[in-house]
C-alpha positions as CSV (number, residue, x, y, z in Angstrom):
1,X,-107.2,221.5,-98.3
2,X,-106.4,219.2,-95.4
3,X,-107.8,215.5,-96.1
4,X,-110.9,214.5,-93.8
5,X,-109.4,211.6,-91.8
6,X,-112.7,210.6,-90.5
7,X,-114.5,209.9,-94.2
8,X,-110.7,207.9,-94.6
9,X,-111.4,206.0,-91.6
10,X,-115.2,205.3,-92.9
11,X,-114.0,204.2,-95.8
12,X,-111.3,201.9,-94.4
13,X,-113.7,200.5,-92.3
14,X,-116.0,199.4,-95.1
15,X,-113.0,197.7,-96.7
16,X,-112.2,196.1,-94.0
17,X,-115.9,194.7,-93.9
18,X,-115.6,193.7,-97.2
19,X,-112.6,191.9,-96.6
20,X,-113.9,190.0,-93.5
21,X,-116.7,189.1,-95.5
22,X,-114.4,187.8,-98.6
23,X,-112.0,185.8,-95.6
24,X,-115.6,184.4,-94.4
25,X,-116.4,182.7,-97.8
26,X,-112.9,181.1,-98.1
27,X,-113.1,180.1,-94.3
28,X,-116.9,178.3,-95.5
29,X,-115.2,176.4,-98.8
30,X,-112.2,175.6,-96.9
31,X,-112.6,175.0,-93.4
32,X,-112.4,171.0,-93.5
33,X,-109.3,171.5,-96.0
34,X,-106.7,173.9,-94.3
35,X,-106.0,174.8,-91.2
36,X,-106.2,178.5,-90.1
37,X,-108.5,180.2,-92.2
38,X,-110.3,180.6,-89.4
39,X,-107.5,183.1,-87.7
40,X,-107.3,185.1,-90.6
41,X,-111.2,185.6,-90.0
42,X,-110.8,186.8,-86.4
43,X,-107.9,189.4,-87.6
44,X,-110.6,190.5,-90.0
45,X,-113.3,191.3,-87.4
46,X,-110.5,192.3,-85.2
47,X,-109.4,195.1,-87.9
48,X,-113.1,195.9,-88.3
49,X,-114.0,196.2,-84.4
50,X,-110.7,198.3,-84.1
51,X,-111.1,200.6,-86.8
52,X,-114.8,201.5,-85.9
53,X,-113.6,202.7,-82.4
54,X,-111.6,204.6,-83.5
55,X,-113.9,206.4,-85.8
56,X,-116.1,206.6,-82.5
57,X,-113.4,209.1,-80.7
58,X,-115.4,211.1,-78.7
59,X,-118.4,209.2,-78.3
60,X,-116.5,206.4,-76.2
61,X,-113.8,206.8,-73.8
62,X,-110.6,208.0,-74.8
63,X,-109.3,204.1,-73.3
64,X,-111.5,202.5,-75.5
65,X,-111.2,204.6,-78.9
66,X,-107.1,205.2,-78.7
67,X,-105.9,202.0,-76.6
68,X,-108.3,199.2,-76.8
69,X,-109.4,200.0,-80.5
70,X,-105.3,200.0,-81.6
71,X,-104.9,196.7,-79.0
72,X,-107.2,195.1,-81.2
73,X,-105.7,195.8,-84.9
74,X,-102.3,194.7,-83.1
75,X,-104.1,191.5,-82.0
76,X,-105.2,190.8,-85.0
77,X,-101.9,191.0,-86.4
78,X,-100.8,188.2,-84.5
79,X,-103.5,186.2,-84.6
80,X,-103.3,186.0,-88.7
81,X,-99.7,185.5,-88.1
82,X,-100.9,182.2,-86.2
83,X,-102.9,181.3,-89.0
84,X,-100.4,181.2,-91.7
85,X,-98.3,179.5,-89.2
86,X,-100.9,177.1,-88.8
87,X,-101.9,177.1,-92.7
88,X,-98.3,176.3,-94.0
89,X,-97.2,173.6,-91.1
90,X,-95.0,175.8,-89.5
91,X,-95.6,176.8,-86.1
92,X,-93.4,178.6,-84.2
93,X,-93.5,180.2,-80.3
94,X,-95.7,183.6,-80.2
95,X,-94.1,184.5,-76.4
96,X,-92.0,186.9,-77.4
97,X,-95.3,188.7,-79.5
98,X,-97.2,188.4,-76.5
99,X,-94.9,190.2,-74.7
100,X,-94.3,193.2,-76.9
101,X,-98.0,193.2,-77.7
102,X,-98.2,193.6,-73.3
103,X,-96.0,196.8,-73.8
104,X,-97.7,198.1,-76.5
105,X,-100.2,198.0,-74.4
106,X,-98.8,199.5,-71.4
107,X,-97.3,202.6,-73.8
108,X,-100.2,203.1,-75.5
109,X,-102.6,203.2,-72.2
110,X,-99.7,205.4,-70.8
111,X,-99.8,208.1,-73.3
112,X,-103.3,208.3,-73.8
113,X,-104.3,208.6,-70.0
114,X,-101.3,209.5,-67.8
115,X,-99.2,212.0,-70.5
116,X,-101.4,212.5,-73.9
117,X,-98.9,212.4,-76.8
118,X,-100.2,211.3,-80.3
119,X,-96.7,211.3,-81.7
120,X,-95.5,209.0,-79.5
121,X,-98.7,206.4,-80.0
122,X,-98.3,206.6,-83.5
123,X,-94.7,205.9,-83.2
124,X,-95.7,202.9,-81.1
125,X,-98.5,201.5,-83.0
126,X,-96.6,202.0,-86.3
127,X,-93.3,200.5,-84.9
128,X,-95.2,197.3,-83.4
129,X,-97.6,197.1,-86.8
130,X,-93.6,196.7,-88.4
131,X,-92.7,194.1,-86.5
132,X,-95.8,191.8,-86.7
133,X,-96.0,192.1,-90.3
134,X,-92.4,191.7,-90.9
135,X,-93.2,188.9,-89.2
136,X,-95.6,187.8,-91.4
137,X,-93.4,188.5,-94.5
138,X,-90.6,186.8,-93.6
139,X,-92.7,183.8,-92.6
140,X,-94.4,183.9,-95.8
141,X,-90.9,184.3,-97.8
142,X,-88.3,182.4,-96.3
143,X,-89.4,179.8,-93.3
144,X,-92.3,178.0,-95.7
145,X,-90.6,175.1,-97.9
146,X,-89.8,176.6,-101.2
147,X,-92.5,174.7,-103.1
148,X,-94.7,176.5,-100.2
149,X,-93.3,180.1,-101.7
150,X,-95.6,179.8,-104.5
151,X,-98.7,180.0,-102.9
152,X,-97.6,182.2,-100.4
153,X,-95.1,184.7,-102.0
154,X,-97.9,187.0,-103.2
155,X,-99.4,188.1,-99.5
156,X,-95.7,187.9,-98.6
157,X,-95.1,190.4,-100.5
158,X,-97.7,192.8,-99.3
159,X,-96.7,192.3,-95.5
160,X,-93.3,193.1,-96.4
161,X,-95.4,196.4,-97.8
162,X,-96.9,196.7,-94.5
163,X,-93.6,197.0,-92.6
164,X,-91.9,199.1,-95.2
165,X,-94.5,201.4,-95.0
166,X,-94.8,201.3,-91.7
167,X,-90.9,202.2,-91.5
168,X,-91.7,204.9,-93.3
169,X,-94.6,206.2,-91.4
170,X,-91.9,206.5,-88.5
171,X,-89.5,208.1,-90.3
172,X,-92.6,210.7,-91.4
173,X,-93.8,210.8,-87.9
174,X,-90.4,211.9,-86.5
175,X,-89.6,214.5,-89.7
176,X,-92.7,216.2,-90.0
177,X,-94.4,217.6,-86.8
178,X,-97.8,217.3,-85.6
179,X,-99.8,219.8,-86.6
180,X,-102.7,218.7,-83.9
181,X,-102.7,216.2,-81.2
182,X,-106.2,215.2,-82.3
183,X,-106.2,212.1,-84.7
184,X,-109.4,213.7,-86.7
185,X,-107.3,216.9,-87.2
186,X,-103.8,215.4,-88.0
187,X,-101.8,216.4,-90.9
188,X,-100.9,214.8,-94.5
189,X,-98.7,211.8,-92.7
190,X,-101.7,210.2,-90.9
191,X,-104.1,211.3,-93.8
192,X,-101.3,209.5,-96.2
193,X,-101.4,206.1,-93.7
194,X,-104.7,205.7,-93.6
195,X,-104.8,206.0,-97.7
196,X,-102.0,203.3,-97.6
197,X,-103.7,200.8,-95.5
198,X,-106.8,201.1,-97.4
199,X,-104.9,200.0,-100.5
200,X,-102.9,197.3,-98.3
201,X,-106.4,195.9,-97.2
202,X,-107.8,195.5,-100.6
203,X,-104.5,194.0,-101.7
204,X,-104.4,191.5,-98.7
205,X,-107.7,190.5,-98.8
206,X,-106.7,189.6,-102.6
207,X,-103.9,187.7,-101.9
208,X,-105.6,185.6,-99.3
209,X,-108.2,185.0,-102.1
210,X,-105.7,183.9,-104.3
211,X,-103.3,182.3,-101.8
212,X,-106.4,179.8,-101.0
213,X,-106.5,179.6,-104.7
214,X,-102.9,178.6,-105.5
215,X,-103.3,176.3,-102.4
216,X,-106.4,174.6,-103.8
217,X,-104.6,174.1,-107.0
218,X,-101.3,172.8,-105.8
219,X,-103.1,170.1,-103.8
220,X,-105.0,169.1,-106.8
221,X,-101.3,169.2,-108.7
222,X,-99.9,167.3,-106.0
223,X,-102.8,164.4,-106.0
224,X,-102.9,164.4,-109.9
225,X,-99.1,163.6,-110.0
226,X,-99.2,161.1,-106.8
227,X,-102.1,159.5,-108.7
228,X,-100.1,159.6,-111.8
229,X,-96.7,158.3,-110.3
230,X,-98.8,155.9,-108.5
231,X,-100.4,154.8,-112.1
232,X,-97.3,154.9,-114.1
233,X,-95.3,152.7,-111.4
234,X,-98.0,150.2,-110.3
235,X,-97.8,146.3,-111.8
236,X,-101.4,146.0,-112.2
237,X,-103.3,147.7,-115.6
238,X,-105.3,151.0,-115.0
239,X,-107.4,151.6,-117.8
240,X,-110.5,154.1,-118.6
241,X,-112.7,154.0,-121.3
242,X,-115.5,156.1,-122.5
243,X,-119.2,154.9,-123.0
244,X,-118.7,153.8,-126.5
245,X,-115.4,151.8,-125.7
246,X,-112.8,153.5,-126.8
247,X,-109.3,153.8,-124.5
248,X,-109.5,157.3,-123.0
249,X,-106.4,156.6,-120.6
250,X,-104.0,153.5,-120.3
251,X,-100.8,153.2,-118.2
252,X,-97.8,151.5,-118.9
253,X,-98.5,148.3,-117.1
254,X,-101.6,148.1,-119.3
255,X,-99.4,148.8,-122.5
256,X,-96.5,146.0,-121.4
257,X,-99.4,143.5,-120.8
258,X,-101.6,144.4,-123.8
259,X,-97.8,144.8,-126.0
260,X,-99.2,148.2,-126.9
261,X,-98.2,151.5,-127.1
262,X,-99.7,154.1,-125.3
263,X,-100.5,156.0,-128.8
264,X,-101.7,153.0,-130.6
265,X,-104.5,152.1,-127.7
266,X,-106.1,156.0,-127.0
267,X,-109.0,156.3,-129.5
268,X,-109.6,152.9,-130.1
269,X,-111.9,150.6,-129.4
270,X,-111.7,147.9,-126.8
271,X,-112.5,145.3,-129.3
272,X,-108.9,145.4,-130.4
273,X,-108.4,143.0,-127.6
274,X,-112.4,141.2,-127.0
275,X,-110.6,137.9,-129.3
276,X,-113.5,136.2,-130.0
277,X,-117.6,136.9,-130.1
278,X,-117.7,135.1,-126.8
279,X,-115.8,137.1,-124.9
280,X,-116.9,140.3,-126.7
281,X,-119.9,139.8,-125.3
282,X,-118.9,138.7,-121.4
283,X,-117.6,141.7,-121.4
284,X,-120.2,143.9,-122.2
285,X,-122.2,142.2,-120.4
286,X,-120.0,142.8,-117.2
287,X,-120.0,146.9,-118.2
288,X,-123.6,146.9,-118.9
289,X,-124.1,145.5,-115.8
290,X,-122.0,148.1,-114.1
291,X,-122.9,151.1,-116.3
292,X,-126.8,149.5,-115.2
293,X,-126.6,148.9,-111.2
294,X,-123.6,151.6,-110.5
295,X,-121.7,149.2,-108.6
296,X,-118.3,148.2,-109.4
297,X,-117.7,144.5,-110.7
298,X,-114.5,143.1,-109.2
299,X,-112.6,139.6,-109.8
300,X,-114.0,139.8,-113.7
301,X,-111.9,137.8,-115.6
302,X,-111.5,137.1,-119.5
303,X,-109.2,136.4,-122.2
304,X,-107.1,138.9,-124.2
305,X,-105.1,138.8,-127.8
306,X,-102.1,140.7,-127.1
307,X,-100.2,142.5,-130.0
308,X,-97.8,139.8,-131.2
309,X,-101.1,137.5,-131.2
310,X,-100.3,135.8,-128.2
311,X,-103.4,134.6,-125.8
312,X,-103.3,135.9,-122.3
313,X,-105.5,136.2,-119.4
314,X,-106.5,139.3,-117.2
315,X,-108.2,139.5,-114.2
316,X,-110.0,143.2,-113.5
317,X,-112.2,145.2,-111.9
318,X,-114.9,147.5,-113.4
319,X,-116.6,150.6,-111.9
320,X,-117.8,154.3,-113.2
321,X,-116.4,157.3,-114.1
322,X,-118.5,160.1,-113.1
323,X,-119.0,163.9,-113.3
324,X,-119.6,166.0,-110.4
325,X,-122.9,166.0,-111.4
326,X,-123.3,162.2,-111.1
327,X,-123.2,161.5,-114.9
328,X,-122.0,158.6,-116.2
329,X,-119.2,158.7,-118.8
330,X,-116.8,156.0,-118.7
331,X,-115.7,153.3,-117.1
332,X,-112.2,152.5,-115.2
333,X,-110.6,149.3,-114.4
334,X,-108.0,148.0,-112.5
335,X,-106.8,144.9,-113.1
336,X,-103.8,141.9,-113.4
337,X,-102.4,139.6,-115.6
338,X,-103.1,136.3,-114.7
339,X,-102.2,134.7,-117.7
340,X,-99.4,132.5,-115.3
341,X,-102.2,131.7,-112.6
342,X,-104.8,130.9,-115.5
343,X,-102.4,128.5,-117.1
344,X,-101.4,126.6,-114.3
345,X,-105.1,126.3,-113.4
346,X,-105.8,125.1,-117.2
347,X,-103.0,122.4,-116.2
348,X,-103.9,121.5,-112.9
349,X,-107.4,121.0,-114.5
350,X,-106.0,119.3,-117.8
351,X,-104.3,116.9,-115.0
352,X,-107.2,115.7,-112.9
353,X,-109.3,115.5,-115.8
354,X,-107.0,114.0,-118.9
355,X,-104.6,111.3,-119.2
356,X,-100.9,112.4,-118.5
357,X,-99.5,110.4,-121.2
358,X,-101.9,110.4,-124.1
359,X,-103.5,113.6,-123.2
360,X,-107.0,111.9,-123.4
361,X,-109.9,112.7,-121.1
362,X,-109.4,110.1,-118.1
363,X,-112.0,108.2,-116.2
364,X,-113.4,111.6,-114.5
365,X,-113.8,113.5,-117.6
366,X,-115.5,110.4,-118.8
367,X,-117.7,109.8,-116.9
368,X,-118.7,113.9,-117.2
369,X,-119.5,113.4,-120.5
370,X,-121.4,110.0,-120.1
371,X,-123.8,112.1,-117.9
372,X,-124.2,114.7,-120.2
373,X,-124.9,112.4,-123.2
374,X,-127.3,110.2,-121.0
375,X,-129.5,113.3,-120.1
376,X,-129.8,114.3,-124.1
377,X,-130.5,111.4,-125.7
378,X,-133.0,110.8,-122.6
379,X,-134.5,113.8,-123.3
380,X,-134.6,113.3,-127.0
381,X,-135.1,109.1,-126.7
382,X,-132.0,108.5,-129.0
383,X,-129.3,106.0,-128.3
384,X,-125.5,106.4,-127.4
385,X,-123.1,103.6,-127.2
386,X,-120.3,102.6,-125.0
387,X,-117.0,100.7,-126.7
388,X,-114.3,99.6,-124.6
389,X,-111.5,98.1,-126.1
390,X,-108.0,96.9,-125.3
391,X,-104.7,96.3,-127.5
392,X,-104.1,92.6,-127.9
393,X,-101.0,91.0,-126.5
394,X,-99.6,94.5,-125.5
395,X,-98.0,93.1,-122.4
396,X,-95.7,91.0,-125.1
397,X,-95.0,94.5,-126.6
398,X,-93.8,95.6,-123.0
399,X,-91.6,92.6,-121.9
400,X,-89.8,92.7,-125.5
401,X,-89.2,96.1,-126.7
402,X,-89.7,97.9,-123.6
403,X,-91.8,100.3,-121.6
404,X,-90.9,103.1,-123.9
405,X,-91.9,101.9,-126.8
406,X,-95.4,100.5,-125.3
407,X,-95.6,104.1,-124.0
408,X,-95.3,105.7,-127.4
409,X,-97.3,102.5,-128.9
410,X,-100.1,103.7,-126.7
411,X,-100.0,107.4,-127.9
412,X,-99.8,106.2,-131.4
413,X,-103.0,104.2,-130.7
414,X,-104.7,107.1,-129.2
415,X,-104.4,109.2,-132.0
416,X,-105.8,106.9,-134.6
417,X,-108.9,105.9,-132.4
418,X,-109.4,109.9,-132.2
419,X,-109.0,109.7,-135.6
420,X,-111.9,107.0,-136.2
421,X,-114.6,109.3,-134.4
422,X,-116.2,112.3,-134.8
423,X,-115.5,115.4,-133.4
424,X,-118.9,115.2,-130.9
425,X,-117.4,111.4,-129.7
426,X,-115.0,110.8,-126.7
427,X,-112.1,108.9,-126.6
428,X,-111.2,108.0,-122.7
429,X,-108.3,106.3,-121.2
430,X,-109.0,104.5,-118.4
431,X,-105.4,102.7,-117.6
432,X,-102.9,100.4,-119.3
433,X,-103.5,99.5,-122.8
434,X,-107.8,99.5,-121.9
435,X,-109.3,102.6,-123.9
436,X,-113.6,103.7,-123.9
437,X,-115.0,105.1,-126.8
438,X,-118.5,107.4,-126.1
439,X,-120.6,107.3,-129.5
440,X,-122.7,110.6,-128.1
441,X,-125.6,109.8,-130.6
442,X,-125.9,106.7,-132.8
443,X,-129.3,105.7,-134.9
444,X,-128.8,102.0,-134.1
445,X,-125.8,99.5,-132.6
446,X,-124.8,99.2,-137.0
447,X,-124.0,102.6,-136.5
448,X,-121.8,101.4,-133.7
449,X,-120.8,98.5,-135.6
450,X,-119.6,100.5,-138.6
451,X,-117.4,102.6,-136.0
452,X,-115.9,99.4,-134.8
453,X,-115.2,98.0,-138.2
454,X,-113.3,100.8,-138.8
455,X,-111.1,100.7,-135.9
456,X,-110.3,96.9,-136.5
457,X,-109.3,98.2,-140.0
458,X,-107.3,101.1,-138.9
459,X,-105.0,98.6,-136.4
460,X,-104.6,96.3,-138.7
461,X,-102.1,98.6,-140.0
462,X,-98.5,99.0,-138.3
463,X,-97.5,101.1,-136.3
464,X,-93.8,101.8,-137.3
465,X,-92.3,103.2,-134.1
466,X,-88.1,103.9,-134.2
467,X,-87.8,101.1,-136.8
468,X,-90.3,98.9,-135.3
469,X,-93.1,97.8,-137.6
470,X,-95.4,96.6,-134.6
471,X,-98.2,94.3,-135.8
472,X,-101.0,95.1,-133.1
473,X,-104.9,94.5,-133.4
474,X,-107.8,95.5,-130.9
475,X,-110.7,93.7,-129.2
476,X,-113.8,95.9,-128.4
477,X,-117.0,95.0,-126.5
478,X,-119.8,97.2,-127.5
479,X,-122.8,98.2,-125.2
480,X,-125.7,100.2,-126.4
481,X,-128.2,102.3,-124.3
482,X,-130.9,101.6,-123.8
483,X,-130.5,98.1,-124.7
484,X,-127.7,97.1,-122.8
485,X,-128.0,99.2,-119.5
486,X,-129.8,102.7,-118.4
487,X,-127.1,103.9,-116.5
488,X,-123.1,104.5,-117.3
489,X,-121.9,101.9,-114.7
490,X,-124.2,99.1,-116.4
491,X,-122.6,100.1,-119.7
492,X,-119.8,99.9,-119.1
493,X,-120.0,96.5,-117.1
494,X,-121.9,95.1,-120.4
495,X,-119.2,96.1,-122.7
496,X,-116.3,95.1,-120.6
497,X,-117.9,91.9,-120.5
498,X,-118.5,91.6,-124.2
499,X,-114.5,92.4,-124.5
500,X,-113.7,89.5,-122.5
501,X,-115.9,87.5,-125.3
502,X,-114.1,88.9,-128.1
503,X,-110.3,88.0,-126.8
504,X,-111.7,84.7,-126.2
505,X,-113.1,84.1,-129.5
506,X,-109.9,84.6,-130.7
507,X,-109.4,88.6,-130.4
508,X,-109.7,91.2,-133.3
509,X,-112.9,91.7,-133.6
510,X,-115.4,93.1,-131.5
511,X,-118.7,91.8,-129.5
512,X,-122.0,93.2,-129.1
């Protein structure tokens, strides 16, 4: 029974629908990502527009159905090839398709108007249909890169189909005769074709499918390990947590700075460097903010306990780690170690606030604390009391033994008047041998007086420095507030003055 070409043709035409359709949806995802899609579209509707006059042979002019209809599947042809040019980067000159798409053209138009011959059109159409899609194959095989191949190596494969087969529909055309010249009435080879490109159709529109697919998923391997390279080879800490805390991701820079492996930080909590309650709490108090308001937190800085117990300093940023949905489920950060930048600052500081040689707050840092003391026992009307003292004939000291050994005789001094106080009390040195005691809090000036007994006590011990037993006593002039002044300048004024009384009532003792 001889196969009905038309229902053949209906049925390719449906596929080829189908198809367009499919290439539609992928050119919708996809059209801001790859370039191209869109050409593969207009094959599709160029297949489908084609195919449909042909099936209308008869009803439409004999130009239209058998040249115009076959222009357009051959048009189509080029214009996907276009598309994967364009969708792999590698364009290439269509002039010499343009051209043998003209003579198709010219032959087809020919043997359909001036001499009729169906053997010959289908010898035409099948032999430029080879050469397009080899086209196509060889493009999708060989010119893309070869990390290219595997996304395109599939619909390679079924071009390379399409010009086999149409090789072989040739070969058919030229072996077995016609047995009509009407296309509807041909014989097994045309009824065999149109069977073939059906199942070509199905399989293209597959592989374009998937080819988008494998394209899609490259990309995202591609970004992953640029991300990745850029993580692992970066100087600065990336880190992501979940909600709860716990390391969900850490990359080497954060393990050299943390002295971690990467195995010892996933799964555990971020407390494991948070070193004391302090900072535990800055720093949820920086995520909750974040986790909160949704906006990152940048230039967040805070104190870490690395492995080997060693104190360091890192400076961060903070922001969330959504779903696609918009949920909220962790947090990454990005940051530095600025343990060398927060240590000079720490020395810079310690310098323009504390004495370089006995490392006692200085006249600025002093007078910091004055003000701060003032303002409580204001608040609280207590008392506070300002001692300055100086070492007695310390100049003799200097002109004997030396600068060096004053200098060390004044560190040796410093630590025993820290020693005399309490923890809450300042010691200041405000130049020379001339030192400032701040009593933060005292009950009455015999509170200061007791403080000031002790000291006299304390100095009347020697100070053995490299062999040198060095006899040295103090003088201090005591002023209490509110008695003696209601401000740190008239303090200290009062008890300078009331130094000068006790060197001239014959020094070691003290005057208030």
């Amino acid at each position: 029974m001889m196969p009905d070409i038309k229902t053949l043709m209906l049925l390719y035409i449906i596929v080829n629908v189908i198809s367009a359709g499919a290439v539609a949806i992928i050119w919708s995802q996809n059209r801001g990502r790859f370039a191209g899609i869109i050409f593969w579209l207009v094959d599709m509707i160029l297949q489908v527009v084609g195919s449909t006059l042909i099936v209308m042979r008869g009803v439409v002019p004999d130009i239209v159905s058998m040249t115009l209809s076959n222009t357009l599947v051959m048009a189509g042809i080029v214009i996907i090839l276009i598309g994967f040019e364009r969708f792999t980067g590698k364009k290439g000159l269509q002039i010499h398709n343009y051209f043998l798409l003209a003579v198709f053209i010219a032959v087809s138009t020919y043997f359909v108007v001036v001499h009729p011959d169906l053997r010959v059109r289908e010898i035409a159409l099948s032999a430029t249909t080879m050469i397009f899609t080899f086209q196509c194959c060889w493009l999708l095989l060989r010119r893309v890169d070869s990390g290219m191949r595997q996304v395109t190596n599939l619909t390679g494969i079924v071009f390379a189909c399409y010009a086999a087969f149409s090789l072989a529909r040739i070969i058919l055309t030229v072996i077995i005769p016609e047995q009509s010249s009407d296309f509807f009435k041909a014989g097994l080879v045309d009824a065999l074709a149109i069977t073939v490109y059906i199942v070509l159709s199905v399989c293209l529109a597959i592989s374009l499918v998937l080819m988008v697919n494998r394209r899609l998923l490259a990309d995202v391997r591609a970004q992953e390990e640029k991300y990745r390279n850029i993580l692992e080879n970066m100087q600065d800490s990336y880190i992501e947590v979940d909600l709860a805390g716990n390391f969900t991701f850490v990359n080497e820079a954060a393990c050299r700075n943390l002295g971690y492996s990467m195995d010892e930080l996933i799964g555990r909590s971020f407390s494991i460097i948070a070193p004391d309650q302090e900072e535990t709490n800055a720093i949820f108090n920086a995520y909750s903010d974040v986790y909160k308001t949704g906006e990152p937190h940048t230039g967040f800085a805070f104190k870490i306990i690395r492995k080997d117990g060693s104190t360091g300093y890192a400076e961060t940023s903070i922001s969330l780690i959504k779903t696609e949905q918009g949920r909220s489920i962790g947090f990454r950060s990005v940051g530095r170690d600025v343990t060398e930048r927060k240590q000079m600052e720490q020395k810079l500081l310690e310098m323009a606030t504390h004495d370089a040689l006995t490392g006692l707050p200085n006249r600025t840092l002093l007078y910091d604390r004055c003000s701060v003391a003032l303002a409580n026992v204001q608040r609280y009307n207590k008392k506070l009391a300002i001692m300055t003292l100086d070492l007695d004939l310390f100049k003799n000291i200097n002109d004997t033994l030396g600068h060096d050994i004053g200098d060390r005789l004044l560190m040796a001094a410093a630590g025993r008047l820290t020693g005399a106080l309490r923890k809450s009390d300042t010691v200041a040195r405000m130049g020379g041998d001339e030192f400032v005691l701040l009593l933060g809090e005292v009950d009455d000036k015999l509170d200061a007086v007791n403080v000031a007994d002790k000291i006299l006590g304390d100095f009347r011990q020697p100070f053995l420095i490299d062999g040198h037993s060095l006899n040295v006593t103090v003088s201090i002039g005591i002023a209490i507030y509110p008695d003696n002044g209601d401000d740190i300048e008239d303090l200290l004024k009062n008890s300078d003055r009331l130094l000068y009384n006790a060197k001239q009532n014959g020094r070691d003792r003290f005057a208030i």
